[in-house]
C-alpha positions as CSV (number, residue, x, y, z in Angstrom):
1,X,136.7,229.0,98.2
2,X,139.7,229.8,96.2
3,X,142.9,229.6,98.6
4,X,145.5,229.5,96.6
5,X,147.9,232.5,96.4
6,X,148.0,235.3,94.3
7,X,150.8,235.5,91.6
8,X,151.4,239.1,91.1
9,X,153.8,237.6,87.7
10,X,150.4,236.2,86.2
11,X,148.8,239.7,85.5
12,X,152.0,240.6,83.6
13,X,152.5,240.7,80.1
14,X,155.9,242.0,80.9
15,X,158.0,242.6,84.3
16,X,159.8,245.1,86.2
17,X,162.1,247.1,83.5
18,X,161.5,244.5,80.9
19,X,158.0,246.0,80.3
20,X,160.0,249.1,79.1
21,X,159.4,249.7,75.8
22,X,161.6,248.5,73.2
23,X,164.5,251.8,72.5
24,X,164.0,250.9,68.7
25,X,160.0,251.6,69.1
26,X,160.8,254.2,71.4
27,X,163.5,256.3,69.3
28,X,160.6,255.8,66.5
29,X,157.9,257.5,68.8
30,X,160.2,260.6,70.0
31,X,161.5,261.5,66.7
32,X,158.1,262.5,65.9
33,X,157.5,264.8,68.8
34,X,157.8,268.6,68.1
35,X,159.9,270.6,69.6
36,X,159.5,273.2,72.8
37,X,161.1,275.9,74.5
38,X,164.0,274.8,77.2
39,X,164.4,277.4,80.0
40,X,167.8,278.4,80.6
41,X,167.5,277.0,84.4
42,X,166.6,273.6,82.7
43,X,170.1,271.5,82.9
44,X,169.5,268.1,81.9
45,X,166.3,267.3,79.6
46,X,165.9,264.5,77.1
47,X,168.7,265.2,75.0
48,X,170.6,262.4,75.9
49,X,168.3,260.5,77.5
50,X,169.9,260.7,80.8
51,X,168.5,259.5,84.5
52,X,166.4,262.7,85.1
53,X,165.6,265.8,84.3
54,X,167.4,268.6,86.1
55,X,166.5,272.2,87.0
56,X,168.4,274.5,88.4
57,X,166.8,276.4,91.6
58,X,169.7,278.8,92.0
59,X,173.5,279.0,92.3
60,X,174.1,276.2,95.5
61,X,170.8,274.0,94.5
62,X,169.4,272.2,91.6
63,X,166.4,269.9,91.3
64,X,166.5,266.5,90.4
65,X,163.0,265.0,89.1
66,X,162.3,261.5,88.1
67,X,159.6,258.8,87.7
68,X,159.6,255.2,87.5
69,X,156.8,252.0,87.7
70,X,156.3,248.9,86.3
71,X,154.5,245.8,86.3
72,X,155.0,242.5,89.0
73,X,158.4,241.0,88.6
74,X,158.2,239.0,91.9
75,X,154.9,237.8,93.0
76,X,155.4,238.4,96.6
77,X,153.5,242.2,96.9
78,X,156.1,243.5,99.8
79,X,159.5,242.5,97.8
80,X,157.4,244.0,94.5
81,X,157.0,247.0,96.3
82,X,160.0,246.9,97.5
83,X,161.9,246.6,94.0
84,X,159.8,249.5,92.3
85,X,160.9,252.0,95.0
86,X,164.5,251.1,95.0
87,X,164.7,251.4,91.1
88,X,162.7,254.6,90.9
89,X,164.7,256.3,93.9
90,X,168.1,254.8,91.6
91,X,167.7,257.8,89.1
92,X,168.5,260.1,91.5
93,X,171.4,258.6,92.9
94,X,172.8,258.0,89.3
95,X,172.8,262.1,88.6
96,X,175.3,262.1,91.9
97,X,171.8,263.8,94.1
98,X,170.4,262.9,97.0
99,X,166.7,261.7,97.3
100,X,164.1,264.6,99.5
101,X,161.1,263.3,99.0
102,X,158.5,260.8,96.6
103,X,155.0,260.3,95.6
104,X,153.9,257.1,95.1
105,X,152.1,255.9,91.7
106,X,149.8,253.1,92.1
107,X,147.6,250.6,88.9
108,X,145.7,248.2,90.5
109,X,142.7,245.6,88.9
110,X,141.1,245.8,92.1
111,X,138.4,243.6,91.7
112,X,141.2,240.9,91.3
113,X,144.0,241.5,93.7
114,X,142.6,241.8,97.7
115,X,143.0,244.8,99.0
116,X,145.3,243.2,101.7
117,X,147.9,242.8,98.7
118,X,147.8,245.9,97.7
119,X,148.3,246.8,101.1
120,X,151.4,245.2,101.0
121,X,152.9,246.4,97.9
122,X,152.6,250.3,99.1
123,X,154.3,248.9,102.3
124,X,157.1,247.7,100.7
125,X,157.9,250.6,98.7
126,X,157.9,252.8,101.8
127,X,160.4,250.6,103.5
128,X,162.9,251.5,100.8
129,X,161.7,255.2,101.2
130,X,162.7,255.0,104.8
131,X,166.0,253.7,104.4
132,X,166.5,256.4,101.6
133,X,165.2,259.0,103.9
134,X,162.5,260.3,102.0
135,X,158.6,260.3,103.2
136,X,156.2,259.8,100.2
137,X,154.1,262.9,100.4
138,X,151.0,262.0,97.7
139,X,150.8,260.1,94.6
140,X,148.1,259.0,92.3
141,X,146.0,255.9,91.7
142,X,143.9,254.3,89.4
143,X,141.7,250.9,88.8
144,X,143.6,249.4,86.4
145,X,143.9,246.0,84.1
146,X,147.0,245.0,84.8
147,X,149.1,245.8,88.4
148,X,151.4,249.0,88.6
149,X,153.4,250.5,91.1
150,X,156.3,253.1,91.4
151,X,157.3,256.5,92.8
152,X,157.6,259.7,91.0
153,X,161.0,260.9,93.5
154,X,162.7,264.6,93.6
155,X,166.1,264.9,94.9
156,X,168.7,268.1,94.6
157,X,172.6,268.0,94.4
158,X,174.8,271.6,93.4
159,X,174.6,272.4,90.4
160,X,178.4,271.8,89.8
161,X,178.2,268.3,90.9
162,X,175.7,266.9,88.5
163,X,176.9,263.8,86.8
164,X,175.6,263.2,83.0
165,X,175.3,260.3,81.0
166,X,177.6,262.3,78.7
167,X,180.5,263.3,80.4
168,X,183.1,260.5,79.4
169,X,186.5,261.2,78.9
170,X,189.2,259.4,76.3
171,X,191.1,257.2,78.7
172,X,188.5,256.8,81.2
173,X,187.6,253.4,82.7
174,X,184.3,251.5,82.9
175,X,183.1,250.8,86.4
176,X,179.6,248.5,87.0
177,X,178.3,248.8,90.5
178,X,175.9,245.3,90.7
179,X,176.7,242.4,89.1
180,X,174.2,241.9,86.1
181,X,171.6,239.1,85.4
182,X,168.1,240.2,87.1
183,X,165.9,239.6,84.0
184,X,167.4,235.7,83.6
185,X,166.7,235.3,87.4
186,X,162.9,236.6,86.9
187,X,162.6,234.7,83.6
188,X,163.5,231.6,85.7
189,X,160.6,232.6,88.5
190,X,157.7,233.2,85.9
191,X,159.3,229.2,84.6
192,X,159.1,228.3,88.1
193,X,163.0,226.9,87.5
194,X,164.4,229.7,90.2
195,X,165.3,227.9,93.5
196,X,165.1,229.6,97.0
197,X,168.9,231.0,96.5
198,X,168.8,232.5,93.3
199,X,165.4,234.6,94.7
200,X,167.4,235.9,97.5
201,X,170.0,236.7,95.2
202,X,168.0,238.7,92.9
203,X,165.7,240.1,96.1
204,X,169.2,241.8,97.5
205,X,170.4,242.7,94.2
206,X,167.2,244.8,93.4
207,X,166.4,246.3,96.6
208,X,169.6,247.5,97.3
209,X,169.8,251.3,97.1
210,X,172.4,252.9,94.8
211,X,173.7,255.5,97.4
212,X,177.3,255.8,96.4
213,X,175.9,257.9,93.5
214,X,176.3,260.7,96.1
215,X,179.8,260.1,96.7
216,X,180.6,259.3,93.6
217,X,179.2,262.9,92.7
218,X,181.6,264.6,95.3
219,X,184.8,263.3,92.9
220,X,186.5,265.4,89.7
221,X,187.6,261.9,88.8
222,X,184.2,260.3,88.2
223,X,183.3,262.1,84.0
224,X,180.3,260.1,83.7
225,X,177.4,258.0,85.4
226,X,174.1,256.3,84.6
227,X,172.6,253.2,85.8
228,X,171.7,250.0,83.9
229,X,168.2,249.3,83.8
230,X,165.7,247.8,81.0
231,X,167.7,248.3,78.0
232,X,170.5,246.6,79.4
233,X,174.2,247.0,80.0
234,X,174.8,247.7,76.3
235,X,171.9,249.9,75.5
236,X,172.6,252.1,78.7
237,X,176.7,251.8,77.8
238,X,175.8,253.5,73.9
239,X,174.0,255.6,75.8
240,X,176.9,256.9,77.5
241,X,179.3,256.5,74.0
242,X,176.5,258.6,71.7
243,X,176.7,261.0,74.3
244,X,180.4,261.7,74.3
245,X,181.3,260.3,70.9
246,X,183.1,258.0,71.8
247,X,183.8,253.9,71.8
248,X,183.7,251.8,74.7
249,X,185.7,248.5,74.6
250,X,184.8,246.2,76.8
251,X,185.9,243.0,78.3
252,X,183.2,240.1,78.9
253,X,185.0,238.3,81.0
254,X,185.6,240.9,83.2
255,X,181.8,241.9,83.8
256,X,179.6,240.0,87.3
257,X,177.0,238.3,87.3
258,X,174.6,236.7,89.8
259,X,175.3,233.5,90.8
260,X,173.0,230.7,88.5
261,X,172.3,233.4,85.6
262,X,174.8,232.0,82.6
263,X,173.4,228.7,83.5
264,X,169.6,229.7,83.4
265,X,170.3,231.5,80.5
266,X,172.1,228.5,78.9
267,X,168.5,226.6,79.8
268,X,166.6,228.7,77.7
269,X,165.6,231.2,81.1
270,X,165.9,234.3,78.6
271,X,163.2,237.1,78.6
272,X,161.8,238.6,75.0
273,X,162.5,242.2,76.2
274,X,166.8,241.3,75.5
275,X,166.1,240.1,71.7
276,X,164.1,243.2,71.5
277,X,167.0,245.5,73.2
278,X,169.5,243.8,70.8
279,X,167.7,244.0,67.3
280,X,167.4,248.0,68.5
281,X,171.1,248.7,69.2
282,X,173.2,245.5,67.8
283,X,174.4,247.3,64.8
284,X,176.1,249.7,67.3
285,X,177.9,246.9,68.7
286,X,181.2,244.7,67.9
287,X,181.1,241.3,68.4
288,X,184.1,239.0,68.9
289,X,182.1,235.8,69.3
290,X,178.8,235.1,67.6
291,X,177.2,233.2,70.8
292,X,173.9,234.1,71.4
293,X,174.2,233.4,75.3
294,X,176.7,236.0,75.9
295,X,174.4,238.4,73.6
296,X,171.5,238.1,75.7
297,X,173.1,238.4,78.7
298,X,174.7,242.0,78.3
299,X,170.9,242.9,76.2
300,X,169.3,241.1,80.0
301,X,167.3,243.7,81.3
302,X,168.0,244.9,84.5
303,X,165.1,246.3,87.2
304,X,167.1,248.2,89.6
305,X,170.6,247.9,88.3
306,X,174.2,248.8,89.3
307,X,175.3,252.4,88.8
308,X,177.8,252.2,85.7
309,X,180.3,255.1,85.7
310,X,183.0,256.2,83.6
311,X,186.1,257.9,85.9
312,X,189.8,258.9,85.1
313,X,192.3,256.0,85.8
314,X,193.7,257.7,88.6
315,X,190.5,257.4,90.4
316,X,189.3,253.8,89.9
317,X,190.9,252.4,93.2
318,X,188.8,255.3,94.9
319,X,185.6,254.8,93.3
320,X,186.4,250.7,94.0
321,X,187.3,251.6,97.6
322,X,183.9,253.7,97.6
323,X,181.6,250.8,96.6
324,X,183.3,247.9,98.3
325,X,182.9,250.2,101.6
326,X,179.2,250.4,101.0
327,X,178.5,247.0,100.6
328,X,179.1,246.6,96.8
329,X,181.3,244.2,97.0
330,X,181.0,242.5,92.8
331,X,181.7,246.0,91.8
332,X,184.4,245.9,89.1
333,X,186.5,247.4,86.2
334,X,184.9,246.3,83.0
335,X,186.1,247.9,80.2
336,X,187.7,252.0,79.1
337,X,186.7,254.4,76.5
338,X,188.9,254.8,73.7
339,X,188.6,257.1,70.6
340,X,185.9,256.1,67.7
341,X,182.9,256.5,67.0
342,X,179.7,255.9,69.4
343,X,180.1,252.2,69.4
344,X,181.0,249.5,71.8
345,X,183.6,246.6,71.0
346,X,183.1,243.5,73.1
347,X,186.7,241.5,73.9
């Protein structure tokens, strides 16, 4: 009998937000869908290809809807589970709202993975939901090739507090909540060249739930705020500068990272999905140094990444105060917005 364990990694083609698809592939597959009617009430759709969508209910209360899953990128089930929720509740938080409830979406080949593990990951993912404060009220499953799991997750904020991807100011400053690096961490696990501390780093970086987003919400300061997911901290950063029209100028040295990642990465610990992110949006992007490590780090792509906001420079020691306070202690100032067109410039 077969005892060895089950690597939830080896059904993957692709893990956590680097299965996303590629934004060059997607951009080509949306620019062919037709049109529809957007209700008045409808606030935030895919214009800008913000967080979530956002519908308002009436005058003190709008809905936030979002949905997020993925494949393994751990190949314990409960820290799997785990991840998936945290990243799929982040969406929410990143619009400034506050989680109310999810459903849970669940892929499974379950002729291959015991039932036990399965078990397991839909445990882990309602642990985060019960730090969050949400039940998961339904869902959906299927028998399916490879594993999938995530949460479809509602949430509601006032309609005046809604933070867009959009909303940067000229003069504002860039603020990244987590330090980056998740997708060289679980490159290095699927080489089987991650020790036992660079897994608990990347374990408490995922599963860590971006609630400041609510605070953050509460503040005229804060213009702007996303988070930084599968396309990385420059795909989700022109994100923010198409939106507003404006260039972001960053400063590398200033940005975090996880503890090991620039030397894993040096080692050839790199995952495809950051070439792909790169070829997509690197003509949108300035480069000061040709080195292909520091490229593929800011293309990395992040499952359950930092909230990246952009906020008025009176307000950064708040917003610094506001994270440190909730346990964000790498967060940082990493760059400002400065007049030009959508583009960022790396210093």
């Amino acid at each position: 009998m077969n005892t060895e364990p089950i690597r939830l990694t080896s059904f993957s083609h692709g893990g956590g937000c680097g299965c996303k698809i590629a934004p060059g592939v997607l951009a080509e597959i949306l620019k062919k869908s037709s049109g529809f009617p957007v209700p008045a009430a409808l606030m935030v759709g895919i214009e800008t290809s913000d967080d979530a969508a956002v519908y308002q209910l009436n005058d003190e209360q709008a809905l936030i809807a979002t949905t997020d899953f993925f494949m393994p990128i751990v190949d314990d089930p409960y820290d799997f589970g785990r991840i998936a929720a945290t990243n799929a509740i982040s969406d929410v938080y990143a619009m400034g709202g506050t989680p109310i409830m999810a459903l849970a979406l669940v892929g499974m080949p379950i002729n291959q993975i015991p039932l036990d593990v399965i078990g397991k990951i839909i445990e882990g993912g309602e642990s985060i939901c019960r730090e969050a404060g949400i039940p998961i009220a339904g869902g959906h499953s299927i028998d399916s090739v490879e594993p999938i799991y995530g949460l479809v997750v509602m949430g509601l904020i006032h309609p005046s507090k809604v933070k867009r991807n959009s909303g940067a100011r000229i003069g504002d400053k860039l603020i990244l909540g987590k330090p980056l690096g998740v997708g060289i961490l679980s490159a290095a696990l699927k080489k089987q060249k991650l020790d036992t501390a660079g897994y608990a780093s990347m374990i408490a970086n995922t599963t860590k739930l971006n609630k400041p987003g609510q605070a953050l919400a509460q503040l005229d300061g804060v213009h702007a705020m996303t988070d930084v997911t599968g396309f990385g901290l420059l795909g989700h950063l022109l994100e923010i500068c198409r939106g507003a029209q404006v260039t972001a100028k960053i400063t590398v040295a200033d940005i975090p990272f996880l503890a090991q990642v620039k030397e894993l990465a040096a080692a050839g610990c790199i995952t495809g999905a950051s070439a792909r992110n790169f070829a997509a949006y690197g003509h949108e992007v300035v480069l000061n140094t040709t080195d292909s490590i520091t490229q593929a780090l800011l293309s990395d792509p992040q499952t359950s990444g930092g909230l990246l906001i952009t906020c008025a420079e009176e307000s950064v020691e708040h917003v610094l105060a506001l994270f440190h306070k909730n346990d964000f202690p790498d967060a940082a100032v990493i760059g400002e917005i400065v007049t030009g067109s959508a583009q960022i410039e790396l210093l």
